[in-house]
C-alpha positions in Angstrom: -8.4 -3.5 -30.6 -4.8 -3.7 -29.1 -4.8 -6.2 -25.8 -4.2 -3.9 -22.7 -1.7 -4.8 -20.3 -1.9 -4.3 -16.8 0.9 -4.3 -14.0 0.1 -4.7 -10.4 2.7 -2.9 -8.5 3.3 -2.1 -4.4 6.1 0.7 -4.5 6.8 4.0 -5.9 10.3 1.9 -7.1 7.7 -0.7 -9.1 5.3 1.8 -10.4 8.7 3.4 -11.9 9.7 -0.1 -13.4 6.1 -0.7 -14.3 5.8 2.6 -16.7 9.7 2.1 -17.9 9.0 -1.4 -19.2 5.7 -0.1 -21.0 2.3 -0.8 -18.8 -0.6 0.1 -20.9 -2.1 0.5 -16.8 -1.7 0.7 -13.4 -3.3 -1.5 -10.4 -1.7 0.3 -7.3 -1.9 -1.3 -4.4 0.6 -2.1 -1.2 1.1 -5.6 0.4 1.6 -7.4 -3.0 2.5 -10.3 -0.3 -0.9 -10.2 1.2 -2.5 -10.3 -2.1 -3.0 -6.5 -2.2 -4.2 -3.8 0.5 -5.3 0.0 -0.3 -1.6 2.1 -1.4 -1.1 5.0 0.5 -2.1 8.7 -0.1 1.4 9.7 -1.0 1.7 6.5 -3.4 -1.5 7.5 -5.4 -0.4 11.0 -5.9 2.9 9.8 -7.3 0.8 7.4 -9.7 -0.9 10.1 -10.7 1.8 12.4 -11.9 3.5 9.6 -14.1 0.4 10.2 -17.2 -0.4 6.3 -16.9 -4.2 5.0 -15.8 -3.7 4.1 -12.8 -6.7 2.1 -10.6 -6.0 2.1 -6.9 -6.8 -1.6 -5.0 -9.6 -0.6 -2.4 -9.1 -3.2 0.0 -8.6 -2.3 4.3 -7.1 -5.3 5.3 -6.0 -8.6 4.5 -8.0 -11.6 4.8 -11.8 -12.1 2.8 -13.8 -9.8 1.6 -16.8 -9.6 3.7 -16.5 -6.7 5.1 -18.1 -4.7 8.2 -19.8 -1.4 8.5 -16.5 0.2 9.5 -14.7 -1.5 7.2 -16.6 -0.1 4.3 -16.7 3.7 5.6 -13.1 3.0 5.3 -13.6 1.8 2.0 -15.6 5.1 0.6 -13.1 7.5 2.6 -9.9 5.7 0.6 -11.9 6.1 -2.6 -12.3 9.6 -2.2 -8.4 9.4 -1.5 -8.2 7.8 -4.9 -10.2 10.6 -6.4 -8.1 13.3 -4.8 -5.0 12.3 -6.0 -6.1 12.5 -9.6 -6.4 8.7 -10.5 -8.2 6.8 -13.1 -10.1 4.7 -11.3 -10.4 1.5 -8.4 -10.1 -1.6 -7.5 -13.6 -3.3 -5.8 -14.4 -6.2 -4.3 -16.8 -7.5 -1.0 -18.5 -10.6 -0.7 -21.2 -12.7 1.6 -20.2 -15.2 4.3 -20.7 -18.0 1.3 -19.0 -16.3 -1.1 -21.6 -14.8 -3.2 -20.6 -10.6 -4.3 -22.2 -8.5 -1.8 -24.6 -6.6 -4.0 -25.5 -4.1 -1.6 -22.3 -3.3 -0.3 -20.6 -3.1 -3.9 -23.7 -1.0 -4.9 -23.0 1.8 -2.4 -18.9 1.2 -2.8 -19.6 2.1 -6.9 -22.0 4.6 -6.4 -19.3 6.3 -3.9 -16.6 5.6 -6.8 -18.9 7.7 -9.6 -16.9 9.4 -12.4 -13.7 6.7 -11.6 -13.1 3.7 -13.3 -14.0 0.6 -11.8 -12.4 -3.2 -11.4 -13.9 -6.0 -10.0 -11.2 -7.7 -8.0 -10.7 -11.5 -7.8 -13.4 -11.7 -5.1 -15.0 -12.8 -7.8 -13.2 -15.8 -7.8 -15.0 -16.8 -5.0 -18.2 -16.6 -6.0 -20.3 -20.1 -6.4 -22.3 -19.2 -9.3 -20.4 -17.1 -11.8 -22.6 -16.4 -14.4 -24.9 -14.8 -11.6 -21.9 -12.5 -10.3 -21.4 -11.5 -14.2 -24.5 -10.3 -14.3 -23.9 -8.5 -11.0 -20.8 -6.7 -11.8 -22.6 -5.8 -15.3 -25.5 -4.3 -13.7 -23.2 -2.3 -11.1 -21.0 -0.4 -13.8 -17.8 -2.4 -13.1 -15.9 -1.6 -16.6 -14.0 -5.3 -15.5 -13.2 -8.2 -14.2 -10.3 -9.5 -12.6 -10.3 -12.8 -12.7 -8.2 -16.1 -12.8 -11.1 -18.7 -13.8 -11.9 -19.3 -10.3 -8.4 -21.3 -10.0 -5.4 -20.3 -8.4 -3.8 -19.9 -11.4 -5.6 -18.8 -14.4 -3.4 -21.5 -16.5 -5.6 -23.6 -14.6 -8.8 -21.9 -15.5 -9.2 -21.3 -19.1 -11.9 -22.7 -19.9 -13.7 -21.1 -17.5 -12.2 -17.5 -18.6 -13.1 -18.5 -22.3 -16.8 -19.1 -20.9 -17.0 -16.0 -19.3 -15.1 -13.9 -22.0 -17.5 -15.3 -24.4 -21.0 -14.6 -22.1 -20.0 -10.7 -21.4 -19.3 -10.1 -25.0 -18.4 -6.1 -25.0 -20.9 -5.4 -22.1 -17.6 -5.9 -19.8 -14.2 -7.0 -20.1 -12.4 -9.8 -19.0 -9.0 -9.6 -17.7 -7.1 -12.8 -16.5 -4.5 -12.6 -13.8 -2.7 -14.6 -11.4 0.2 -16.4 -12.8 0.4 -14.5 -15.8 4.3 -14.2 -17.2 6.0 -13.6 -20.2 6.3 -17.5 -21.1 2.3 -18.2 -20.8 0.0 -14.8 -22.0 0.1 -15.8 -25.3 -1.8 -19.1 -24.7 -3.8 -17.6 -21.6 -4.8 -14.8 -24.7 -5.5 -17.5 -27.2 -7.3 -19.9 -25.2 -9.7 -17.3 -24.1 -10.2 -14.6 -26.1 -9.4 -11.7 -23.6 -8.6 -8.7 -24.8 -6.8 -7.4 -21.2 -4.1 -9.2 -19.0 -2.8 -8.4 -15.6 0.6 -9.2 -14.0 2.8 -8.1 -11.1 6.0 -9.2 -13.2 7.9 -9.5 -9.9 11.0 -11.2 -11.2 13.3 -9.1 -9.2 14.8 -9.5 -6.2 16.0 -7.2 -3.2 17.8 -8.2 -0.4 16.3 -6.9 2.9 18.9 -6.3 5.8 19.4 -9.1 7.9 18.9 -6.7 11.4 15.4 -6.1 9.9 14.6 -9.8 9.7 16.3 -11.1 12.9 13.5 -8.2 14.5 10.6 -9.6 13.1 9.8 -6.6 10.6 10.4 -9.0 7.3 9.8 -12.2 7.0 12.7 -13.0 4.2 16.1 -11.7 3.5 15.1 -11.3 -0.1 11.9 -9.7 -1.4 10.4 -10.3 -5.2 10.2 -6.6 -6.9 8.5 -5.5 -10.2 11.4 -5.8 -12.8 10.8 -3.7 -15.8 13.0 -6.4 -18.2 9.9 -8.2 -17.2 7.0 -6.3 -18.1 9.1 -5.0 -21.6 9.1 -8.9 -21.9 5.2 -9.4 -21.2 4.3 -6.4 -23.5 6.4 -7.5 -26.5 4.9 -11.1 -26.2 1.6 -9.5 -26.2 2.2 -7.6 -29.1 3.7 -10.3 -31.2 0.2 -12.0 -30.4 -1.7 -9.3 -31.7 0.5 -9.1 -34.6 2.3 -12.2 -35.8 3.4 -11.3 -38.7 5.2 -7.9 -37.7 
């Protein structure tokens, strides 16, 4: 089975580097910075047209992910957003006050979300027992989960992806992210026997005009940017890993 690769991207200018540096898939989202909100309408139909999955991050605001009632009818109205504009599929995630996945709420999000793909997002990574939110997301339909080991890198939790990897066996996938670059998938692939991986390869840099920072509407003159050298770099790693005799 060849290792899918996944690239987290925030502009119509990323997607673009994204498909040009060979992303087996799409997570669309904006706010990269903020750990990824909803994209825009206009940003999903473009993702749509380009012939690559494409899963769009359902996610109103920054913050947790324990959401109110509003919150989540803003949740079902982006999915059918997501549907409308021809994608492949979302992004999900809510939680309790402590941290545990909000069954109830990610039951009615992924019943809203039938025919499209689904993701668990790394609200997962907040859960305190997750064998019990495996089991969850398995019973809900999610097709994955996005997860970094419950670490903030997921260097830094391997053995907990290898455990997990190992317990959903091909009821679900697991996909490691957060950290992820062309220097460590191989190892991060290795260690724990995941068969996706998900990065925002944003190795690039653009500046941001000074006038637009002196006002308070950036917060840096320079801003990281999805660099397709980088992805082409992360997909021919991954490769050589599948294959290293080729």
């Amino acid at each position: 089975m060849t290792i899918q690769v996944e690239i987290c991207v925030d502009t119509a200018d990323g997607l673009s580097a994204a498909i040009r540096g060979g992303a087996d898939r799409i997570e669309l989202c904006s706010a990269l910075a903020l750990g990824g909100l909803t994209p825009s309408p206009g940003l999903m139909r473009i993702a749509a047209k380009t012939g690559v999955p494409t899963y769009a991050m359902i996610r109103p605001r920054e913050g947790d992910f324990v959401f109110t009632p509003g919150e989540l009818d803003q949740m079902r109205r982006d999915i059918d957003a997501a549907r409308s504009a021809g994608l492949a599929g979302v992004v999900l995630g809510a939680s309790e006050p402590r941290g545990k996945l909000d069954a109830e709420a990610l039951f009615r999000l992924r019943s809203h979300a039938g025919g499209l793909g689904a993701t668990l997002h790394r609200a997962f990574d907040l859960v305190p027992d997750p064998n019990d939110a495996l089991e969850t997301a398995i019973s809900l339909g999610f097709e994955r989960i996005l997860t970094s080991g419950g670490s903030k890198r997921a260097l830094d939790g391997l053995a907990a992806l290898r455990a997990l990897v190992a317990r959903a066996g091909d009821r679900l996938s697991i996909m490691p992210g957060s950290g992820v670059r062309p220097e460590n998938a191989a190892a991060i692939l290795a260690e724990t026997g995941a068969r996706e991986i998900h990065a925002s390869c944003r190795t690039g840099r653009q500046t941001v005009a000074p006038e637009a920072v002196a006002l308070g509407f950036a917060s840096d003159s320079l801003r990281d940017v999805t660099a397709a050298e980088s992805v082409a770099e992360l997909i021919r790693t991954v490769r050589m890993f599948e294959n290293p005799s080729a």
